[in-house]
N, C-alpha and C positions, 0 to 999 in steps of 0.2 A: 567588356570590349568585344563586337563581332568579330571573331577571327575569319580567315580569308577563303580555310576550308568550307564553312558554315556560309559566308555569301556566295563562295562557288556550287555550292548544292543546293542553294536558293532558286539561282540564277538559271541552273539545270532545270531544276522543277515547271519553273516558269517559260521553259524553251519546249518542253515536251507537252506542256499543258495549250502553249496558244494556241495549236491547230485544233485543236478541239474544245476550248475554254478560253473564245477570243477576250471576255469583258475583265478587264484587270481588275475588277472589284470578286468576279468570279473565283481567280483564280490566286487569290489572295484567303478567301474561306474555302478552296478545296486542298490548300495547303495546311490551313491552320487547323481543318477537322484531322487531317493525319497526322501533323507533328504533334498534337491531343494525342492523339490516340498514340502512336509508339514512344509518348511523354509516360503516360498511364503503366502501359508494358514496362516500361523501364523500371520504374517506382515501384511494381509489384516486384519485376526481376531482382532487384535491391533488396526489397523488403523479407525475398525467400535466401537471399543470401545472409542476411543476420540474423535467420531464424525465425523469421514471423511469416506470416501468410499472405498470401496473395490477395488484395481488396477489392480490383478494379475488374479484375474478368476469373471470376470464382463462379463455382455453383454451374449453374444452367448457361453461365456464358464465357464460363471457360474456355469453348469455343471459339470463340472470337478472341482471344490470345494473338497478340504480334505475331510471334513465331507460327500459329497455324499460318498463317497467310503465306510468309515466306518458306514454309516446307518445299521441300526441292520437288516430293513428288503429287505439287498441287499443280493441274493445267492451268492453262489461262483461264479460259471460262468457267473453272471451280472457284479461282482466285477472284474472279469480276463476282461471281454469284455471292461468297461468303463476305465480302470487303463492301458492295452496295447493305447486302442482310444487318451486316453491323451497326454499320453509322445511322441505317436507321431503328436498329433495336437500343442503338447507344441511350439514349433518352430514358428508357424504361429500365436499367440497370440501377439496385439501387444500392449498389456497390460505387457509385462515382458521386462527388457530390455535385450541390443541386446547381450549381453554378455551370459544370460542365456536362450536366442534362441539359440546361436551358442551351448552349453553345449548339450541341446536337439534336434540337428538336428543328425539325422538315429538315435532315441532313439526306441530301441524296447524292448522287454520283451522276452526274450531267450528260456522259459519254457510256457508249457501252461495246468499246474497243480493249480487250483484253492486252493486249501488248502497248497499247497504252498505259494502260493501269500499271504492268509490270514494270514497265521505265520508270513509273512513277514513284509507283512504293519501296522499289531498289535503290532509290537514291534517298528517297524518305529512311529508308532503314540504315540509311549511311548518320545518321543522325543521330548521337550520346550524349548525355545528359545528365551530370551526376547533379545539379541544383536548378532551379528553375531562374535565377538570373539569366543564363547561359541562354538558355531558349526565348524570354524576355529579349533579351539583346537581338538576339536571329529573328524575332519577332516583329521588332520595331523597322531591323531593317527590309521586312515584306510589307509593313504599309508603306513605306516609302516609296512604294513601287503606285502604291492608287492614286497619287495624282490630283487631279481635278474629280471632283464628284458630279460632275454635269451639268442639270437643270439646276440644283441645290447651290450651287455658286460657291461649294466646297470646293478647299485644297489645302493638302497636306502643308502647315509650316514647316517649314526647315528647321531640322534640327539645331543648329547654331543660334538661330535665330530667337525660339526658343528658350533654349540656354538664356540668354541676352536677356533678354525679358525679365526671367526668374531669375535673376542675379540680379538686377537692377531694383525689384522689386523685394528679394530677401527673405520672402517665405517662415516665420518663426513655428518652432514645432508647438506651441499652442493654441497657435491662429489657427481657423478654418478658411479652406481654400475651398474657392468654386471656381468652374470652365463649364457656363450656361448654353455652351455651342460646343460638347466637348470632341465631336470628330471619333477618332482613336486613342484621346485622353494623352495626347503627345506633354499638353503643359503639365497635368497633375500626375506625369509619373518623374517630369522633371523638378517639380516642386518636392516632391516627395526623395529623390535623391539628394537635391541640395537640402533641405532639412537634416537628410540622413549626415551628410558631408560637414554641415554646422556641428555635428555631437559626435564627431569620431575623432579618437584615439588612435587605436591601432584596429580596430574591425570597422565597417560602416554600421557606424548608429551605435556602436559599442558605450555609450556614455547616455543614452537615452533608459530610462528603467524598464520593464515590462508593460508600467502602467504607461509613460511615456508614451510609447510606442505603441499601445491599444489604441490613447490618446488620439493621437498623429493618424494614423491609420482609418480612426472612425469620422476624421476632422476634413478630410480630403472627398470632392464629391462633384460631380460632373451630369449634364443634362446634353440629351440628343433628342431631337424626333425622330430619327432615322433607327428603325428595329437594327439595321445591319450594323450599323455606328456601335448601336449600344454593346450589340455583342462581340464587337471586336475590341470595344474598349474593356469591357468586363475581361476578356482573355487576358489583354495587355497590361490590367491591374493584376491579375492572377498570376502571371509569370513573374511580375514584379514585385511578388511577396503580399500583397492583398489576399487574402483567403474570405475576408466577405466585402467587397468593394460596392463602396455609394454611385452605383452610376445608372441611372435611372432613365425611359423613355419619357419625354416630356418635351410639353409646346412648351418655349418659353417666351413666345411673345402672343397667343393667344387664349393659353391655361391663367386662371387666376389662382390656382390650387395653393403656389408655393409661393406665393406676391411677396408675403412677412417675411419668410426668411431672407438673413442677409448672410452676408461674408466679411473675412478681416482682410481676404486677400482674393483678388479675381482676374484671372488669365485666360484671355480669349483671342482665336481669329475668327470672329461670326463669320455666317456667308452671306456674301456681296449682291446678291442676288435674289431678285424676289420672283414667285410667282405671277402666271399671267393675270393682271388685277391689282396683281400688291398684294399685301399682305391687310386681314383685319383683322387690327389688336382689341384687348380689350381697352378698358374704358380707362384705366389708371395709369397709362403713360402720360408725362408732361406735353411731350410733343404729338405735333400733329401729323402724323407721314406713315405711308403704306409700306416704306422700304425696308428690308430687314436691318442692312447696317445700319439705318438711323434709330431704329429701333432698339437694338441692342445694345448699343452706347447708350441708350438713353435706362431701358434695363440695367446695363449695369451700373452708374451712377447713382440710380434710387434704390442701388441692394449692397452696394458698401455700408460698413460699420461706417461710427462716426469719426473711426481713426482707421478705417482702410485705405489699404492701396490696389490699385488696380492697373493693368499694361494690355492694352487693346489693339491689335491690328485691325487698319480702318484701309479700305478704299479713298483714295484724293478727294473726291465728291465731298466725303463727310469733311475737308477739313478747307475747302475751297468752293463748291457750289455755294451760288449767290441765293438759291432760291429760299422761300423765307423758312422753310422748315427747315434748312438746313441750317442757318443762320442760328433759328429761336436753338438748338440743340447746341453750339457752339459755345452760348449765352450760359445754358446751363451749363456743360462743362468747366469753362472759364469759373463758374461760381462753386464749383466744390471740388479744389482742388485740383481742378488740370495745374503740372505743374513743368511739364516738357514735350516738346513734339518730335519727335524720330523721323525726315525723310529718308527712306529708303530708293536703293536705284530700282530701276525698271525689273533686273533680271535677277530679282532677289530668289522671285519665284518660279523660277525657269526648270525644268522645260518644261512646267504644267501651267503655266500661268504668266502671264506678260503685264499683269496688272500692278500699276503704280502704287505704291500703299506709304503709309506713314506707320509708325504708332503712338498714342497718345499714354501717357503717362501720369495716374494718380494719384496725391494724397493728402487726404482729407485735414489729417491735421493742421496742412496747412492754411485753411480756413481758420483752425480756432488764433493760430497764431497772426493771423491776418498777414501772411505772404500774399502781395497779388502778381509777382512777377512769375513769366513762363521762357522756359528755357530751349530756344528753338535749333536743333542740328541738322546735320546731314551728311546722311553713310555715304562715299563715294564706291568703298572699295569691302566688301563682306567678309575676305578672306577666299572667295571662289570667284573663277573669271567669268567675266559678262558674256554669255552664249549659252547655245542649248545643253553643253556636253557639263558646265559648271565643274569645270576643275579647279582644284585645290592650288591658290598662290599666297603668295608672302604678303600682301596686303590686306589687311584687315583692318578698318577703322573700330570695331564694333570694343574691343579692349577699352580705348583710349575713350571710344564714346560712352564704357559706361561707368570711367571715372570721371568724367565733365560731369554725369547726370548725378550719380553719386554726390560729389561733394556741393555739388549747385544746394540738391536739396539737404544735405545736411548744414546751409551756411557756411561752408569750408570756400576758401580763397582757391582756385581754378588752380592746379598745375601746370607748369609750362608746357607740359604734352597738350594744352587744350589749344596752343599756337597752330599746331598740324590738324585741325578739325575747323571746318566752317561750322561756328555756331553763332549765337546774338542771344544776351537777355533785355527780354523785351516787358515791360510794366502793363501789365491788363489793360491799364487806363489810354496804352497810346493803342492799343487793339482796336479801331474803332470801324465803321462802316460797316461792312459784310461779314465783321469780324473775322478775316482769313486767316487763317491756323496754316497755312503753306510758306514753307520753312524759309525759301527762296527770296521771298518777300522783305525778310526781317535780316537775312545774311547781309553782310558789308558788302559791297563789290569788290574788295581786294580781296575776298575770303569766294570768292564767284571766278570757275574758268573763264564766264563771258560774260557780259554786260546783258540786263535785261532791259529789253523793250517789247512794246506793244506790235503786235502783230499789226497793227493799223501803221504801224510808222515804218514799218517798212514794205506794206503790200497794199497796192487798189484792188480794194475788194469788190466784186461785182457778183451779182447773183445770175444763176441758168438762168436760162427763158425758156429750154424744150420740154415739154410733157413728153415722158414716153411715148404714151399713147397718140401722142399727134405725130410721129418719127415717122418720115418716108427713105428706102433704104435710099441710098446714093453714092458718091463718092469722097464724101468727108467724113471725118472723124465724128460719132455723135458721145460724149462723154459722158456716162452717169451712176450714178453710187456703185454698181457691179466691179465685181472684177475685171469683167472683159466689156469690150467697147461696141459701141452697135455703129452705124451710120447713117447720114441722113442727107438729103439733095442742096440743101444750104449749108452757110458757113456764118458766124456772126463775130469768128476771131481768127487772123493770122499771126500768131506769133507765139514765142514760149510762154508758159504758165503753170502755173499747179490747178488742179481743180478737185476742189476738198467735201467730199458730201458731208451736208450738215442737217437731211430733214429725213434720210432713207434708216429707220434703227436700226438692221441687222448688218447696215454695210455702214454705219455711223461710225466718221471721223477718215475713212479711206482719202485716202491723196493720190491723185492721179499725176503724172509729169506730162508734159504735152508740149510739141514744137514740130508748128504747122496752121493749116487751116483746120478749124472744128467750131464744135457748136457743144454748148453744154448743158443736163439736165437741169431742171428747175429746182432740184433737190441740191443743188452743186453752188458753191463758191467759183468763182473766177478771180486767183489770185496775180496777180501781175507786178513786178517790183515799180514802187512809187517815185515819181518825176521826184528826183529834187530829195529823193531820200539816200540811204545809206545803200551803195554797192554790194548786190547779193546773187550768188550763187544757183538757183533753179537746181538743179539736177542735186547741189548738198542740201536744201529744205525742203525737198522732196522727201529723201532719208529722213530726215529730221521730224520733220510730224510725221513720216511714216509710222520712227523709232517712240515718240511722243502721245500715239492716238489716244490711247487708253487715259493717258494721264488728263486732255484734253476734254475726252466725253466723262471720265467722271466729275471735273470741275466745274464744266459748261452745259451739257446736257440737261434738257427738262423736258417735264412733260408727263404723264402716268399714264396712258393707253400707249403713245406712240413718242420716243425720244425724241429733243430735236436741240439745235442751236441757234440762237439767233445772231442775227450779223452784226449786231451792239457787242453784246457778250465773246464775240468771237474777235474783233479788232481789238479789244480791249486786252486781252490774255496776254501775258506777258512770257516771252519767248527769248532762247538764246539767242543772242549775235557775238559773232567772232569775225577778228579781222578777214577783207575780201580774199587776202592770199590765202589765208588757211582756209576757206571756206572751194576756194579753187581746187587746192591740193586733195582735200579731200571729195571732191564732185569727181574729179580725175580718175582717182581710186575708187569709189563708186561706180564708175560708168566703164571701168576696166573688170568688175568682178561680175557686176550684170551680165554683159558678151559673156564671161566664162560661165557664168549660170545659164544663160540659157542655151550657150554650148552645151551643156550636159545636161539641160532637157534635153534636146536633141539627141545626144548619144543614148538617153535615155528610152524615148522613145522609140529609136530605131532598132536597140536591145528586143523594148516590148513586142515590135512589130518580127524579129525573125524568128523570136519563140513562137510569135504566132503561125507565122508563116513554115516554121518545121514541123507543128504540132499539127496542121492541115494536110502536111505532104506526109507525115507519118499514117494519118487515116485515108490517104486518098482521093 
């Protein structure tokens, strides 16, 4: 359990490192090469305390000893000179083992501000550590800080959620578990506690034998492509009690090296994102697609045992795109053992990620048993509240959802807690068309805050007519995929509207609100509420696919050079409606917090602008 002192010295490290060590993935390994390192000093310091010898900095690198660094009568720049010299001698020590040479090979010191360094290693020296659980735990909560991993389409899953996962799924200590996208190995060091947690008595794993526990340990195994990945996850096995941990650099969707081996149990969040081009696989995936999520689902399908289980977070695309590849992968799923779908809300993943996800749920035996029914929910409420700061409340559906899942696949009769959960068992056989796996679909409407309908049934949709490039300025609004608005000497609408680009990728699925005369890009939707349909709010489904976009372009979007949506697919999408008064109430209070937002742009800016303007008068 991290204690508070331990994140408050985290939290410190990370305040004195941004002005010099802006990239969070940076300063994530210039923490974890120190916390090594005065982990090492400790464990000699220990070891001279019961009488035995020091291991890690003996002989010729004695020298580099913790305490030399923090000697009172080191300057700063003997402190910067001896502390860069180390981290990179650390590697050729071979007094350390070879797991924490590989950690520190090209280890260097990015900065070369001595009083930087000394805030740094001072609060690093604030750091005690009699097991390496201890540090494990202080460990996991510094990746928690990396977030989104960028191009890679990586981000850290929530720990809870996690959790969730590997409890649902059950983990046995003589299964072998694989995470073929392992990140920072978040799932298989939770697989590896709940196993622990299955055999304890009165210690963790106290009821597991020696061989047991070889077992378990040599049984658990994780693939990245990413050099950095591997070697944070190698740490994070290693604090966690691993002393030789399976986690290896590896394509796993274009290496054919390891295709045979399978798994009894497989826990993943791939990344959602491919390369410019897509990805090319090799030759023995079922499906046909360049995407990595479709990919990887599809890998891991054909590397379960024939009685595994498996829990996948998927981007919405994979469980609601029409297009056929996404479809033929749905096919197979549905045929080997998909056996539950998880929607999750929008801000699961906040604040690194806004992306809509599900996750699909495995298991195979229920093929041999011939199950063909899938059990479809939906998380409203995680246990943290919806926004970027994700604090901690009393709602949680994730409990009760993972005894609906629980007893669904064990045959067991629903509990009444499964009243307070929107779920539907739904039989493969009525799955039919595009086969949609989107949970919303198959919920009852009384189990629904609001009624779905098609976006066509409540919106005339019209497409732009302006090409950018034909824009002359003017004095109308000219509307298009951007954030900010250009203008142009005609007008081809007066009145309110939304205008949704659906052909721009990088600004794909923006909603614009508009009321007045303008004109709109050709890349643009022209949404307008429809004669004769249901009373709707403008300024509330503005917010609304704002809040929605993500979910929207993974469903709808197509295309592999350039995204797009088409005006079929996009009427067709089925969208909440709630009564016109609530829909009022809340447009109200939207258009109340806007003013106060960009009131404080304003103050904001005006802030920016006297710094600037004293920092001129200060030079002259």
């Amino acid at each position: 359990m991290l204690d508070t002192d331990t994140k408050r010295r985290i939290d410190t490290c990370r305040d004195i490192l941004v002005g010099k060590v802006p990239d969070p993935k940076s300063q994530v390994e210039q923490i974890t090469i120190a916390l090594i390192y005065k982990f090492m000093d400790d464990m000699d310091a220990e070891a001279e305390e019961l009488g035995g010898d020091r291991n890690f900095f003996a002989g010729s690198y004695a020298k580099y000893g913790w305490a030399k660094l923090m000697a009172p009568n080191m300057g700063g720049f003997d402190v910067l000179a001896l502390y860069s010299e180390a981290i990179g001698k650390m590697n050729e020590n071979p007094g350390i083992p070879q797991l924490f040479r590989d950690i520190f090979k090209n280890a260097y010191l990015p900065y070369r501000d001595p009083e930087t360094l000394r805030s740094f290693l001072k609060e690093i020296d604030g750091f005690t550590y009699d097991h390496s659980e201890r540090l494990g735990d202080a460990f996991e909560y510094l990746l928690s800080v990396l977030g989104s991993q960028g191009d890679a389409g990586q981000f850290r899953t929530p720990r809870h959620i996690i959790d969730f996962m590997v409890e649902v799924i059950d983990p046995k200590k003589s299964e072998r578990v694989l995470d073929p996208a392992c990140g920072t190995a978040g799932f298989l060091i939770s697989a590896w506690k709940h196993i622990l947690k299955q055999n304890t008595k009165e210690r963790a794993g106290d009821q597991l034998t020696p061989d047991e526990r070889a077992n378990l340990a040599a049984n658990i195994h994780g693939y990245d492509i990413s050099p950095d990945m591997v070697r944070l996850s190698l740490v994070n096995m290693y604090l966690h009690g691993f002393t030789d941990p399976h986690i290896v650099e590896y394509d796993t969707l274009t290496s054919e090296e390891r295709w045979n081996e399978t798994a009894d149990v497989i826990l993943a969040n791939p990344p959602f994102m491919s390369p410019k081009g897509g990805i090319k696989p090799h030759k023995r995936f079922q499906i046909q697609s360049k995407k990595s999520e479709a990919l990887f689902v599809d890998y891991i399908i054909e590397h379960l045992a024939p009685s595994g289980r498996a829990a996948i977070v998927v981007p919405d695309g994979i469980v609601a795109n029409p297009s056929t590849g996404y479809v033929q992968l749905r096919r197979l799923a549905l045929n080997n053992g998909l056996f539950a779908v998880v929607s999750l809300h929008p801000f699961v993943f906040k604040p690194y990620a806004g992306a809509k996800t599900s996750i699909l749920f495995f298991d195979r035996k229920r093929i041999r048993d011939q199950k063909t029914d899938v059990l479809f929910l939906r998380v409203d409420n995680d246990g943290f509240e919806r926004g970027e700061q994700r604090r901690r409340i009393d709602l949680d559906d994730l409990p009760v959802a993972k005894g609906i899942i629980q007893s669904f696949r064990d045959g067991l009769k629903l509990n009444s807690e499964s009243d307070s959960m929107a779920y539907a068992v739904v039989d493969t056989n009525e799955i039919t068309g595009t086969l949609s796996l989107f949970a919303n679909k198959y919920l009852h409407q009384d189990q629904l805050h609001a009624d779905l309908v098609k976006i066509v049934d409540l919106f005339k949709i019209e497409k732009g007519s302006l090409q950018s490039t034909k824009a002359e300025d003017g004095e109308f609004d000219f509307i298009t995929a951007a954030e900010e608005w250009s203008t142009n000497k005609t007008y081809t609408h007066d009145c309110e509207a939304l205008v949704f680009a659906h052909g721009a990728s990088g600004s794909l699925g923006r909603t614009h609100y508009v009321n007045g005369k303008f004109i709109a890009s050709d890349l643009c939707f022209i949404l307008t509420p429809k004669v004769g349909g249901r009373a709707v709010d403008l300024r509330f489904y503005h917010a609304y696919f704002s809040a929605i976009r993500e979910e929207i372009v993974a469903a709808l979007a197509k295309g592999a050079a350039k995204l797009s949506i088409n005006k079929s697919d996009f009427g067709s999408h089925a969208i909440a409606y709630v009564p016109i008064e609530t829909q009022q109430e809340l447009g109200n209070l939207i258009q109340k917090e806007q003013i106060r937002i960009r009131e404080l742009k304003r103050q904001i800016d005006e802030a920016e602008q006297n710094i600037e303007a004293s920092v001129y008068e200060a030079l002259g």
